[in-house]
N, CA and C atoms of all chains as a GROMACS GRO file, in nm:
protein
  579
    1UNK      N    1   9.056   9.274  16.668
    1UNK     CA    2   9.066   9.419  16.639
    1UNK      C    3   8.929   9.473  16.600
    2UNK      N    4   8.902   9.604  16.646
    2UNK     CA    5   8.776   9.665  16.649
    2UNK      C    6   8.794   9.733  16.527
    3UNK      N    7   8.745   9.746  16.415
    3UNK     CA    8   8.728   9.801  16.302
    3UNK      C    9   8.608   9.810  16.256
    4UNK      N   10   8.598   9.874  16.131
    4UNK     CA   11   8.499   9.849  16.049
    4UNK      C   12   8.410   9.728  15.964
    5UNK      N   13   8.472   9.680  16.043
    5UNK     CA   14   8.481   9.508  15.927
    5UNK      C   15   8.334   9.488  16.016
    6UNK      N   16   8.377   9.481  16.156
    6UNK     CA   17   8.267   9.412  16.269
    6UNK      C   18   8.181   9.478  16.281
    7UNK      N   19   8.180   9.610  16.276
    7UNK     CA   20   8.063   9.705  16.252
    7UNK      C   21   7.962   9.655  16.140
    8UNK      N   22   8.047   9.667  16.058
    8UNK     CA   23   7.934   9.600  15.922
    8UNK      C   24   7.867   9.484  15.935
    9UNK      N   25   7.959   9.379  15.970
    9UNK     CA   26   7.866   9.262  15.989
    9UNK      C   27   7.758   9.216  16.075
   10UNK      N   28   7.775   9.342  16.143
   10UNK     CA   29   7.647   9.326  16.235
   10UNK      C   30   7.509   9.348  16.188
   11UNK      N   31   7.543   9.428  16.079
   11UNK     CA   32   7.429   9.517  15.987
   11UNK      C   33   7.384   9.416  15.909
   12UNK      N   34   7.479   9.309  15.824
   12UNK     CA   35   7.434   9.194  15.726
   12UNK      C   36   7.293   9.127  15.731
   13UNK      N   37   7.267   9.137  15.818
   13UNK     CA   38   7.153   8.989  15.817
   13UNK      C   39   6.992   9.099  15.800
   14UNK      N   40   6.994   9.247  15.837
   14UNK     CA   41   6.930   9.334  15.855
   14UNK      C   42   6.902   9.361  15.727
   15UNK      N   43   7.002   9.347  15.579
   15UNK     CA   44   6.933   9.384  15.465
   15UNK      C   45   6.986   9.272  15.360
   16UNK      N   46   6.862   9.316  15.254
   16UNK     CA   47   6.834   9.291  15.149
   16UNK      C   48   6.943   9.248  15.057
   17UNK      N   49   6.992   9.356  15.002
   17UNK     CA   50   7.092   9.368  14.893
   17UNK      C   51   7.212   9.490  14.930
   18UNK      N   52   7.278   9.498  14.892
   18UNK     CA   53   7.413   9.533  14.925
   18UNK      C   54   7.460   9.603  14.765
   19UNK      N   55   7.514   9.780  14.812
   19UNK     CA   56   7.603   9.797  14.684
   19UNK      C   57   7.778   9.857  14.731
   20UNK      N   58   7.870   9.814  14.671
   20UNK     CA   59   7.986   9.856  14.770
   20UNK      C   60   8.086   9.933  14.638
   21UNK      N   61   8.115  10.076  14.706
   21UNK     CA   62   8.148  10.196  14.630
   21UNK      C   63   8.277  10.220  14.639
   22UNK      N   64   8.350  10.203  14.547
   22UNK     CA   65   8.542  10.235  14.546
   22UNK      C   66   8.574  10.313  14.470
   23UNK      N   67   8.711  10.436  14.505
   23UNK     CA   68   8.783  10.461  14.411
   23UNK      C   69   8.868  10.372  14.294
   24UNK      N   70   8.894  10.421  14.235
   24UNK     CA   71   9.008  10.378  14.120
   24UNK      C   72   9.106  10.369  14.154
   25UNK      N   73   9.164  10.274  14.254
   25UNK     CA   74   9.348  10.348  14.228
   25UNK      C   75   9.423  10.258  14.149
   26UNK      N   76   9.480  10.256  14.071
   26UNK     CA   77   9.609  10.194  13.993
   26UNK      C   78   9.506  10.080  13.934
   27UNK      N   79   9.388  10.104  13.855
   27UNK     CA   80   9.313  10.019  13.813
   27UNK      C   81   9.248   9.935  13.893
   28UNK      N   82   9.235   9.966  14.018
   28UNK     CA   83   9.173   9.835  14.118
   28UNK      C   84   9.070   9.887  14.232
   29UNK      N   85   9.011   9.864  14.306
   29UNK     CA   86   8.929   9.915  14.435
   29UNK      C   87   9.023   9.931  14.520
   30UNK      N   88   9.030  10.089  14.606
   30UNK     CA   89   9.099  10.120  14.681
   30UNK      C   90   9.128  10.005  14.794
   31UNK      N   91   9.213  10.011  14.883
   31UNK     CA   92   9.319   9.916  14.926
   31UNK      C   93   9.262   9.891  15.093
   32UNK      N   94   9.151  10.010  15.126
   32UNK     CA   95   9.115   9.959  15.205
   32UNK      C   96   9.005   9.923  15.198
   33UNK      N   97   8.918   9.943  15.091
   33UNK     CA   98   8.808   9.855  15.023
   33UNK      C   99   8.875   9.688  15.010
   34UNK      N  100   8.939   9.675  14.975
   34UNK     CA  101   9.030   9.534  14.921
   34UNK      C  102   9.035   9.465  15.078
   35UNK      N  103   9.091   9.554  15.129
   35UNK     CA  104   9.074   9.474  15.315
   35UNK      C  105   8.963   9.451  15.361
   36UNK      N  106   8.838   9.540  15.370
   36UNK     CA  107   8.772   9.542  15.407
   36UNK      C  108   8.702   9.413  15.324
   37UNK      N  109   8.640   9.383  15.224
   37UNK     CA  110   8.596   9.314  15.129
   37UNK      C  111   8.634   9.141  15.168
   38UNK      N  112   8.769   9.182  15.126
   38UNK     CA  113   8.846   9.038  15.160
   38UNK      C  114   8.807   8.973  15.307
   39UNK      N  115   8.787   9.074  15.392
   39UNK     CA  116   8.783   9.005  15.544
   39UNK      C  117   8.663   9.005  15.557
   40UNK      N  118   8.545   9.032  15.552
   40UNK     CA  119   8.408   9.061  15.518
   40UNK      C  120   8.407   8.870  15.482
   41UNK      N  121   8.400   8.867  15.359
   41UNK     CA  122   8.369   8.761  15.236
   41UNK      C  123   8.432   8.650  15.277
   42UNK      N  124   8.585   8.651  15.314
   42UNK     CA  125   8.651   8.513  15.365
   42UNK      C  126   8.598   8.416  15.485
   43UNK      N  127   8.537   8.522  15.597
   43UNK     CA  128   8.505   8.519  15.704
   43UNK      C  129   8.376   8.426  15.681
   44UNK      N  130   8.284   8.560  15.614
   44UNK     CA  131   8.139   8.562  15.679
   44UNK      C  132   8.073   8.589  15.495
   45UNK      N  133   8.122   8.500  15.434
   45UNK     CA  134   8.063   8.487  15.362
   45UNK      C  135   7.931   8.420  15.318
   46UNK      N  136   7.889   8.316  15.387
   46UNK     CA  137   7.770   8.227  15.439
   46UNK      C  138   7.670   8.359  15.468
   47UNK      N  139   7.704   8.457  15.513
   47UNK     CA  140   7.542   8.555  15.561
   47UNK      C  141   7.483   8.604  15.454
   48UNK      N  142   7.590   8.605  15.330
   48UNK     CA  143   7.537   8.725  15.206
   48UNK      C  144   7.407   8.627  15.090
   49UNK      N  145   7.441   8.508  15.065
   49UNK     CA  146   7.396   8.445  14.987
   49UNK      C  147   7.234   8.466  14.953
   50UNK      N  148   7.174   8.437  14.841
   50UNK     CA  149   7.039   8.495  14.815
   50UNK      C  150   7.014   8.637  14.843
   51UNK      N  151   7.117   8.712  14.855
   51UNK     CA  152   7.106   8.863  14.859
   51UNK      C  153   7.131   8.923  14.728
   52UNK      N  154   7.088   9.012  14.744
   52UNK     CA  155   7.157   9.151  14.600
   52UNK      C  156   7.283   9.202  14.641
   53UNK      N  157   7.355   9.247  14.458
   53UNK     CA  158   7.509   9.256  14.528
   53UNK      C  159   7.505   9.401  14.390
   54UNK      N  160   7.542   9.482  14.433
   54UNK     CA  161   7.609   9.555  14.262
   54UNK      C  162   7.777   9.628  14.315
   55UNK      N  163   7.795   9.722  14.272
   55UNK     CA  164   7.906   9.778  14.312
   55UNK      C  165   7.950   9.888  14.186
   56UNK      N  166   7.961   9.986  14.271
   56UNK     CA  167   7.979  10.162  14.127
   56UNK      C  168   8.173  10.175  14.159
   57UNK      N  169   8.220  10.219  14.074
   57UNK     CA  170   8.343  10.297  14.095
   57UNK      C  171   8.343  10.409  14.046
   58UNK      N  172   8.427  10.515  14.102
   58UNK     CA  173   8.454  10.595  14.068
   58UNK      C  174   8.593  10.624  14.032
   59UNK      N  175   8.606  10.706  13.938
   59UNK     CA  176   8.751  10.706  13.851
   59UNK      C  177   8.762  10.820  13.798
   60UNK      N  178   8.923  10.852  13.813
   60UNK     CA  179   8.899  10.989  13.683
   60UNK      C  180   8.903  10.980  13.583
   61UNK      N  181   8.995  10.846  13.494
   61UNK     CA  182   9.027  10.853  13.366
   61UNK      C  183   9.020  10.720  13.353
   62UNK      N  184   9.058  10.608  13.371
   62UNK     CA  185   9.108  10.431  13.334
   62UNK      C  186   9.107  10.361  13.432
   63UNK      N  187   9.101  10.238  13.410
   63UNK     CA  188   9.079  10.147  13.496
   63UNK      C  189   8.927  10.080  13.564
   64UNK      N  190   8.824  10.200  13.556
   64UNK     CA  191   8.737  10.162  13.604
   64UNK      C  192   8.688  10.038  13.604
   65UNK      N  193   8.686   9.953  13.428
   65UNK     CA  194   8.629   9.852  13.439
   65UNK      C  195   8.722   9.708  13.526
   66UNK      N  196   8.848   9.755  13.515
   66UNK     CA  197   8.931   9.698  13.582
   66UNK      C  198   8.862   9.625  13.737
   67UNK      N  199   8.861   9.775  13.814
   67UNK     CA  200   8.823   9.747  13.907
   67UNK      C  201   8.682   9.703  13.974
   68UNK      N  202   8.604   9.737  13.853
   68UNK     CA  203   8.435   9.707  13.858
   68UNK      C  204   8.456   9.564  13.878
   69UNK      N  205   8.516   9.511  13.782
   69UNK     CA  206   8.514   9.323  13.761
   69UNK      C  207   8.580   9.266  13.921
   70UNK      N  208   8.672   9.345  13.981
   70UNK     CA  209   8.754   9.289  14.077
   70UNK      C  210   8.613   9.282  14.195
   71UNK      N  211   8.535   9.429  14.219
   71UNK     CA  212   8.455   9.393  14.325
   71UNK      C  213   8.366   9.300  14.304
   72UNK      N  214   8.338   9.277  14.170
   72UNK     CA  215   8.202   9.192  14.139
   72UNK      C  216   8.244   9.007  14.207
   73UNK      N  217   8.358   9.034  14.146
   73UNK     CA  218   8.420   8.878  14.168
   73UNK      C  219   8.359   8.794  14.364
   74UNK      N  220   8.367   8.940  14.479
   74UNK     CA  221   8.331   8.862  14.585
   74UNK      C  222   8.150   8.787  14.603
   75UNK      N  223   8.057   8.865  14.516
   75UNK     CA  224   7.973   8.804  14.478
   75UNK      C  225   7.954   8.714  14.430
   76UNK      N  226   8.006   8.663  14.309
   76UNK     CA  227   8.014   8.550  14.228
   76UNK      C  228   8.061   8.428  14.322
   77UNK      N  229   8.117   8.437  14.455
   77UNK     CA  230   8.145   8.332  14.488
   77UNK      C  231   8.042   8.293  14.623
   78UNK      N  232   7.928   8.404  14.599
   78UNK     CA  233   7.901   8.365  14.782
   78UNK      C  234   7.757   8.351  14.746
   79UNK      N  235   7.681   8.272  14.621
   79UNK     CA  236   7.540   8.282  14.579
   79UNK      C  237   7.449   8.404  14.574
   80UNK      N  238   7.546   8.474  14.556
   80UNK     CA  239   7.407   8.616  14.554
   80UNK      C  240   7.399   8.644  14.415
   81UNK      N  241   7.305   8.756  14.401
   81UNK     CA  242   7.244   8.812  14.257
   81UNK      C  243   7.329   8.934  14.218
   82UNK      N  244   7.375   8.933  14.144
   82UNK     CA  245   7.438   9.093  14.059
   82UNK      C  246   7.340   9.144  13.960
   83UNK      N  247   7.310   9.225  14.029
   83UNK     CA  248   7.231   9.368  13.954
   83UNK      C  249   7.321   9.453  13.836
   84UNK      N  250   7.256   9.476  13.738
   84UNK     CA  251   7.324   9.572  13.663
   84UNK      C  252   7.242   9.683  13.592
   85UNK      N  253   7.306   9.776  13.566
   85UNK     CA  254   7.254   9.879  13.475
   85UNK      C  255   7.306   9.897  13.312
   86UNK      N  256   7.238  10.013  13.305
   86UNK     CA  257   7.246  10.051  13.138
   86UNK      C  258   7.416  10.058  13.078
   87UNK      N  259   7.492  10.070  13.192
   87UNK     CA  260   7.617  10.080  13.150
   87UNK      C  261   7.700  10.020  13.212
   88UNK      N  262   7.871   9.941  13.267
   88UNK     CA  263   7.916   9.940  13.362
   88UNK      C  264   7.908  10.048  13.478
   89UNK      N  265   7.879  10.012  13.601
   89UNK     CA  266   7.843  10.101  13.674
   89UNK      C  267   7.989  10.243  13.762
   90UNK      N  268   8.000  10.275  13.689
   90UNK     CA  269   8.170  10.398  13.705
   90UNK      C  270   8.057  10.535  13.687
   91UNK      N  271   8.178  10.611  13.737
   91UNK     CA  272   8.134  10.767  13.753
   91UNK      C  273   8.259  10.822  13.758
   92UNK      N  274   8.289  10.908  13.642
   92UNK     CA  275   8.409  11.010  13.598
   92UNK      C  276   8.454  11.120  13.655
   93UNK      N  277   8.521  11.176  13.695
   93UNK     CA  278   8.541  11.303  13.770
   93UNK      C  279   8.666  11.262  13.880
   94UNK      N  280   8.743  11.364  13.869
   94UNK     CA  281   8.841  11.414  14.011
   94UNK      C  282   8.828  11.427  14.087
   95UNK      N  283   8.675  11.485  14.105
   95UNK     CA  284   8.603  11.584  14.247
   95UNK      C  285   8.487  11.581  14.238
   96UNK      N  286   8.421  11.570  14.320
   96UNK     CA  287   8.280  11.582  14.287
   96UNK      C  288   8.223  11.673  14.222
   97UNK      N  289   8.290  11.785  14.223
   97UNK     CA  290   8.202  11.892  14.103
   97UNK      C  291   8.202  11.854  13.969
   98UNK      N  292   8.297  11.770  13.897
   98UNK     CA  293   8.337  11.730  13.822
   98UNK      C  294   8.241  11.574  13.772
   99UNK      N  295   8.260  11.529  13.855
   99UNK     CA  296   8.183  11.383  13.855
   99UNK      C  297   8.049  11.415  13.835
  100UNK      N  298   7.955  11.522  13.880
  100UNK     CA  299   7.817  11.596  13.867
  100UNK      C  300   7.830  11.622  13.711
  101UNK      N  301   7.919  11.648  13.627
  101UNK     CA  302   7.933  11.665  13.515
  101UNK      C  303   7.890  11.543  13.419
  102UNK      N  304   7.905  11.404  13.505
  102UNK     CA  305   7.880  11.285  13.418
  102UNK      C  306   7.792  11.249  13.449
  103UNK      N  307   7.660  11.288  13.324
  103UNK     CA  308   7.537  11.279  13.292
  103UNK      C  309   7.489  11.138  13.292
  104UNK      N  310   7.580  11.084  13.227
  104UNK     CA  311   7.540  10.939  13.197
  104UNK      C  312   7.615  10.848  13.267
  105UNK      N  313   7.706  10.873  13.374
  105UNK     CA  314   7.743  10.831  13.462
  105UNK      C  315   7.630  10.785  13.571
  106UNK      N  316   7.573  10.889  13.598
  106UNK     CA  317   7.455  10.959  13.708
  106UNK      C  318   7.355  10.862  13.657
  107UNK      N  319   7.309  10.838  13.546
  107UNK     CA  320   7.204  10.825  13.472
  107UNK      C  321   7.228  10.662  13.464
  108UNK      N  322   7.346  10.613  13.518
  108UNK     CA  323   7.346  10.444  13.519
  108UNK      C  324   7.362  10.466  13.656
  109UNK      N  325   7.366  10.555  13.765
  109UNK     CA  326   7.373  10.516  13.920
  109UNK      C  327   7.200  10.463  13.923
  110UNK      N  328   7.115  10.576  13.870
  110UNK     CA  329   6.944  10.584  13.884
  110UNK      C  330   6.935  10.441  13.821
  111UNK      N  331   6.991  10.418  13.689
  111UNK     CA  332   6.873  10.300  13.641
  111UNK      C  333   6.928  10.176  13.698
  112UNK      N  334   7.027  10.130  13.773
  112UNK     CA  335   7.091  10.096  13.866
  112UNK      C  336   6.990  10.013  13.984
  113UNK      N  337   6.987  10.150  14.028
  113UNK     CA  338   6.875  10.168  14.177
  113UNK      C  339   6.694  10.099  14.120
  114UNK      N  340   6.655  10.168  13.976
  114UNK     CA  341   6.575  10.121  13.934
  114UNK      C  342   6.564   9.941  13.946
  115UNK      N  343   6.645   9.879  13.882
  115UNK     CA  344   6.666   9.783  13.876
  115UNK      C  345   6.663   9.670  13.997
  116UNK      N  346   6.747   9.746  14.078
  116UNK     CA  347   6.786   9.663  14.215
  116UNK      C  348   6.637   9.653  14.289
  117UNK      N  349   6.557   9.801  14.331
  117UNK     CA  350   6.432   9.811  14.353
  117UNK      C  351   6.372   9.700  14.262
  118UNK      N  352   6.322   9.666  14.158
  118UNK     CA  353   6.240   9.607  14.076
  118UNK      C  354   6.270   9.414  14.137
  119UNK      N  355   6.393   9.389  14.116
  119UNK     CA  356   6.436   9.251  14.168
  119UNK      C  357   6.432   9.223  14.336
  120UNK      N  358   6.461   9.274  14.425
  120UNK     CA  359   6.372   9.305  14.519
  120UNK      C  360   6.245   9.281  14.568
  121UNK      N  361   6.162   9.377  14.466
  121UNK     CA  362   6.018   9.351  14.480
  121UNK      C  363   5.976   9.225  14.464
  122UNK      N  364   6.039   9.172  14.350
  122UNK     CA  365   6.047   9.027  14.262
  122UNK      C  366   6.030   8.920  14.351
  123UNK      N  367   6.163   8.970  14.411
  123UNK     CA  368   6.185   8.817  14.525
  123UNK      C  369   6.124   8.862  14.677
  124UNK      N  370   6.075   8.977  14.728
  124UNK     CA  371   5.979   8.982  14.812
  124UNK      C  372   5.835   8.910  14.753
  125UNK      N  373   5.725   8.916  14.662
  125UNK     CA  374   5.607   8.883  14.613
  125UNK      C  375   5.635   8.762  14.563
  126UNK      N  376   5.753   8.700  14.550
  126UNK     CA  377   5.764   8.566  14.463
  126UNK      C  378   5.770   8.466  14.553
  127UNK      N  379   5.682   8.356  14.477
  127UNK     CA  380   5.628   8.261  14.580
  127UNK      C  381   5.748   8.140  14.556
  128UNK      N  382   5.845   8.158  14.548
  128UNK     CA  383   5.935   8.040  14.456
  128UNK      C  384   6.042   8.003  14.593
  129UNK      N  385   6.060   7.856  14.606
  129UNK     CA  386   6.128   7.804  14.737
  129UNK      C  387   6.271   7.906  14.684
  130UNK      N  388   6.372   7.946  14.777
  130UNK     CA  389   6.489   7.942  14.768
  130UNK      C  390   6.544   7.862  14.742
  131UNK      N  391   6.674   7.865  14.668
  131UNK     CA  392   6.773   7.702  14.630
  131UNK      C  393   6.863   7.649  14.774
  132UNK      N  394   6.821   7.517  14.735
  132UNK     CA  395   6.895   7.437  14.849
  132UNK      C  396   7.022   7.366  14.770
  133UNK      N  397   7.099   7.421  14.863
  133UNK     CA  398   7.281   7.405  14.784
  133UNK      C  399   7.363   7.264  14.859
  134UNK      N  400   7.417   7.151  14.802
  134UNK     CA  401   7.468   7.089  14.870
  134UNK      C  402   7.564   7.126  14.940
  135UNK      N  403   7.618   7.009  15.003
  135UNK     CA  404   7.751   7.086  15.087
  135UNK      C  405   7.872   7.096  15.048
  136UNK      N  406   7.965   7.175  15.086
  136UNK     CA  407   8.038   7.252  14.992
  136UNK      C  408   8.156   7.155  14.930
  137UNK      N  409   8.202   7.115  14.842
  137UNK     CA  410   8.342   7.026  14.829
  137UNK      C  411   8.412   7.120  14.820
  138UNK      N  412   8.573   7.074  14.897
  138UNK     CA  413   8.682   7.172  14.853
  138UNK      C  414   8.752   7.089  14.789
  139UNK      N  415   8.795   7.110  14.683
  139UNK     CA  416   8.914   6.995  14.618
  139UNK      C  417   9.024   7.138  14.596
  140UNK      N  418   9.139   7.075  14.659
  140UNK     CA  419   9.260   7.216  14.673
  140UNK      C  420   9.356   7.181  14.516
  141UNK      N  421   9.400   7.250  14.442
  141UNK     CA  422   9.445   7.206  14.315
  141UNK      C  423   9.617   7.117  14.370
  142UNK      N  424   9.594   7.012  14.404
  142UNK     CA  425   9.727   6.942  14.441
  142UNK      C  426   9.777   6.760  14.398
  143UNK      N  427   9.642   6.775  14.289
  143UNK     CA  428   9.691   6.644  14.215
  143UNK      C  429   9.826   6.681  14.115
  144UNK      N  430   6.226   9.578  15.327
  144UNK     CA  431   6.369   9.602  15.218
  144UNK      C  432   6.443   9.662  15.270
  145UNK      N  433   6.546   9.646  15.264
  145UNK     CA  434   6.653   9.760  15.287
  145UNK      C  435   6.751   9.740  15.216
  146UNK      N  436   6.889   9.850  15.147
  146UNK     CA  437   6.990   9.807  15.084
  146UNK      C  438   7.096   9.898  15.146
  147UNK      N  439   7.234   9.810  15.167
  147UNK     CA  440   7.292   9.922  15.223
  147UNK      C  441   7.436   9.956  15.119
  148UNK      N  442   7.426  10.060  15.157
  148UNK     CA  443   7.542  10.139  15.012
  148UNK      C  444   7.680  10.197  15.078
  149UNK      N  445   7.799  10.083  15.091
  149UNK     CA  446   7.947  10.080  15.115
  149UNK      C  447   8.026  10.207  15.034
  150UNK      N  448   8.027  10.321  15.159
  150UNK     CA  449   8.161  10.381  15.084
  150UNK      C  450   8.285  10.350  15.134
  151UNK      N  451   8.407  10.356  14.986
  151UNK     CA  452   8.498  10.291  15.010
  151UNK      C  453   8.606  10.407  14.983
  152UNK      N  454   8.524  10.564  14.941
  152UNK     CA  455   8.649  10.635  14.927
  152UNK      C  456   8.689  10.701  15.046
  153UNK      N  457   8.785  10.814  15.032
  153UNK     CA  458   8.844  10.871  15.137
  153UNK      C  459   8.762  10.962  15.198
  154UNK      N  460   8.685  11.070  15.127
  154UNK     CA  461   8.581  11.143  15.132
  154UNK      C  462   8.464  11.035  15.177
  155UNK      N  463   8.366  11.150  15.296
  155UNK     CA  464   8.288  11.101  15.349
  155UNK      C  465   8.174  11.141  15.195
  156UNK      N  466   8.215  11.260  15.139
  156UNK     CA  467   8.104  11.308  15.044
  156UNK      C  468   8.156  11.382  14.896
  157UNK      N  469   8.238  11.252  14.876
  157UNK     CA  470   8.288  11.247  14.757
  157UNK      C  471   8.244  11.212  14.618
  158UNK      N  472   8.326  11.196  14.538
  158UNK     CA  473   8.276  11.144  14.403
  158UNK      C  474   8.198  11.003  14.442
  159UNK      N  475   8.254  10.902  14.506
  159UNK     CA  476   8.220  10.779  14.522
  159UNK      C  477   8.076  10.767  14.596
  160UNK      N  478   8.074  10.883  14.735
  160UNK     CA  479   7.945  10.893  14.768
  160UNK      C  480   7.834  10.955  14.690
  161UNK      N  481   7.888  11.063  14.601
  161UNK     CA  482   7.801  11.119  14.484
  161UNK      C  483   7.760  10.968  14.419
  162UNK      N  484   7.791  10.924  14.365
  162UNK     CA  485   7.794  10.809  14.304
  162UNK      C  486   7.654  10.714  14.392
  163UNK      N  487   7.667  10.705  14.426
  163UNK     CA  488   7.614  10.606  14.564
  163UNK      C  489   7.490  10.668  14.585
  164UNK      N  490   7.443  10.824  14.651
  164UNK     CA  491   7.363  10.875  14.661
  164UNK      C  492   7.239  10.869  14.546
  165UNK      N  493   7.305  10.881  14.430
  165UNK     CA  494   7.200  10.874  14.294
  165UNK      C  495   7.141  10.734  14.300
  166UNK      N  496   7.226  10.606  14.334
  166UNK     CA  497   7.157  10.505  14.338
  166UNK      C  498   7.029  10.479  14.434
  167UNK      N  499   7.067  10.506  14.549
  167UNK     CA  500   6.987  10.534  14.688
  167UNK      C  501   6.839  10.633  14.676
  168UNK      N  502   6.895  10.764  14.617
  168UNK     CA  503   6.802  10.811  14.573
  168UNK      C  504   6.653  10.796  14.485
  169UNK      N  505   6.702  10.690  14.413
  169UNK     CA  506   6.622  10.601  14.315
  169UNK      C  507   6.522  10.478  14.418
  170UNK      N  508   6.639  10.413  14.475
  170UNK     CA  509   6.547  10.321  14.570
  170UNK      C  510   6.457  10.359  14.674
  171UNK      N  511   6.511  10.484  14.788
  171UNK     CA  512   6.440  10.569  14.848
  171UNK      C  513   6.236  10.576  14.761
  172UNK      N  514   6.253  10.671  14.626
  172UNK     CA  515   6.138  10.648  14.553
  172UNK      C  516   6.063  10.545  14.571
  173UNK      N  517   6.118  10.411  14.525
  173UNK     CA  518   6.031  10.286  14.511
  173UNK      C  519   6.045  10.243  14.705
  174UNK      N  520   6.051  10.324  14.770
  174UNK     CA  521   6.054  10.256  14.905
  174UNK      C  522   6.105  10.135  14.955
  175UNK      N  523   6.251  10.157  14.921
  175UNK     CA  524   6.348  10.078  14.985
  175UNK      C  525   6.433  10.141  15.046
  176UNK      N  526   6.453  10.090  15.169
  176UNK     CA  527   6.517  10.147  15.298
  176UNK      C  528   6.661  10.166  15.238
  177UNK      N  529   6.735  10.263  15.236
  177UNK     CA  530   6.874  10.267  15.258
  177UNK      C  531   6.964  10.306  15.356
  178UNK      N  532   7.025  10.240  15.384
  178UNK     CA  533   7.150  10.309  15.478
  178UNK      C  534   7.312  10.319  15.436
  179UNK      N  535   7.355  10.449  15.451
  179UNK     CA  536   7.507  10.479  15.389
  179UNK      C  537   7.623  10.431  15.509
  180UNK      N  538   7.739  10.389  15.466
  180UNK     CA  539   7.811  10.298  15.522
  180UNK      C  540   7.934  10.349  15.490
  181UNK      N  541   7.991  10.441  15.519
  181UNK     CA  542   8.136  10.505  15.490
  181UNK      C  543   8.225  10.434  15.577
  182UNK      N  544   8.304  10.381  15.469
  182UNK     CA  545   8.425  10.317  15.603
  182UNK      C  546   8.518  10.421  15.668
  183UNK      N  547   8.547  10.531  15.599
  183UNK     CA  548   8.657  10.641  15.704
  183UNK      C  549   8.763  10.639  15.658
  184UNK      N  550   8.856  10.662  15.755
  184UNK     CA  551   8.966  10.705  15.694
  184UNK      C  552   9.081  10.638  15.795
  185UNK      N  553   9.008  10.542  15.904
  185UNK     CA  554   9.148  10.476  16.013
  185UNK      C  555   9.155  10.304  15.913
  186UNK      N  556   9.296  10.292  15.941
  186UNK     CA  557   9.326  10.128  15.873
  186UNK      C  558   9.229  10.082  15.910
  187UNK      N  559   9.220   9.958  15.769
  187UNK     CA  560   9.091   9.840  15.809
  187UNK      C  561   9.247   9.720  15.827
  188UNK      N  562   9.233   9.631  15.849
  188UNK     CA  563   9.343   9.547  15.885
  188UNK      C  564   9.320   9.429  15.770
  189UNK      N  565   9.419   9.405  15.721
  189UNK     CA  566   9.450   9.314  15.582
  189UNK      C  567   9.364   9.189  15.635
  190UNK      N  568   9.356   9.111  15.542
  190UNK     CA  569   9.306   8.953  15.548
  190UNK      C  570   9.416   8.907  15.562
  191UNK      N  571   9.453   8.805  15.661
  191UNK     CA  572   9.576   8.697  15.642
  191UNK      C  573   9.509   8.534  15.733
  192UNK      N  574   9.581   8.469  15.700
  192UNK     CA  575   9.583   8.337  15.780
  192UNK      C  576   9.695   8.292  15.796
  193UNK      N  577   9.696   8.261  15.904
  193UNK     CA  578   9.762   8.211  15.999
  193UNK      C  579   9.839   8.006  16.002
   0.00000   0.00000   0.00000
């Protein structure tokens, strides 16, 4: 099936670091973020590794951190770097006119970007081998 | 460099892309390439195995 999934992965190997942006719904990353993500990472998770990873939500009221932790989790498993800012990275509002209202929302997207730019630079000018990872064990929990 | 910035809401230029843009905007400055990535609004198809 021709989707978005294959579109993207064509783009992978072309960059750096990666930030991936969801609503809030029912405390979690929207549902076709969750598809998209899941089939992305299960697949073709091997392309992302030694990359940058962050991820913002947006929310009107709760849950955000909920769902912040859920996107972070596909990083944590595929060797890449998580970037962070001054705050969990969420942005408040219903609507975008509204969300323009959160100052300090806005103000952890920038130092965010600051950040990601700075580590980046880091590991472009840095003379340091990449890590060499053995090969993978799966032990399935069935003792 | 380049970084690319996944939207995942319904809006092509929503809260979530508001969101997204401020980050981009920042890297843009320090001259890092960005490109925006809206997934849309047709089904993405679940993960399953078979």
């Amino acid at each position: 099936m021709e989707d978005k999934v294959n579109e993207f992965l064509d783009k992978v190997e072309s960059a750096d670091g990666f930030v991936f942006g969801s609503p809030v719904h029912f405390a979690a990353a929207a549902g076709n973020m969750t598809s998209f993500l899941d089939r992305v990472f299960y697949g073709r998770g091997n392309l992302f590794k030694g990359k940058l990873y962050s991820s913002v939500v947006s929310c009107r009221r709760g849950g955000a951190t909920a769902a912040f932790d859920q996107l972070n989790k596909y990083a944590l498993i595929s060797n890449m770097y998580i970037v962070g800012s001054s705050y969990w990275n969420q942005i408040h509002g219903n609507n975008k006119e509204e969300a323009k209202q959160d100052l300090e929302g806005l103000q952890t997207m920038r130092n965010l970007g600051k950040n990601m730019a700075y580590m980046l630079k880091c590991m472009e000018t840095g003379n340091i081998d990449k890590p060499e990872y053995e090969k993978p064990i799966k032990t399935n929990f069935i003792r | 460099m380049k970084v690319i910035l996944v939207n995942g809401g319904p809006h092509k230029d929503g809260c979530t892309n508001l969101a997204l843009e401020e980050v981009a905007k920042v890297l843009e400055q320090e001259d890092i390439e960005t490109e925006m990535f809206w997934l849309g609004i047709k089904p993405i198809r679940r993960l399953y195995r078979l």
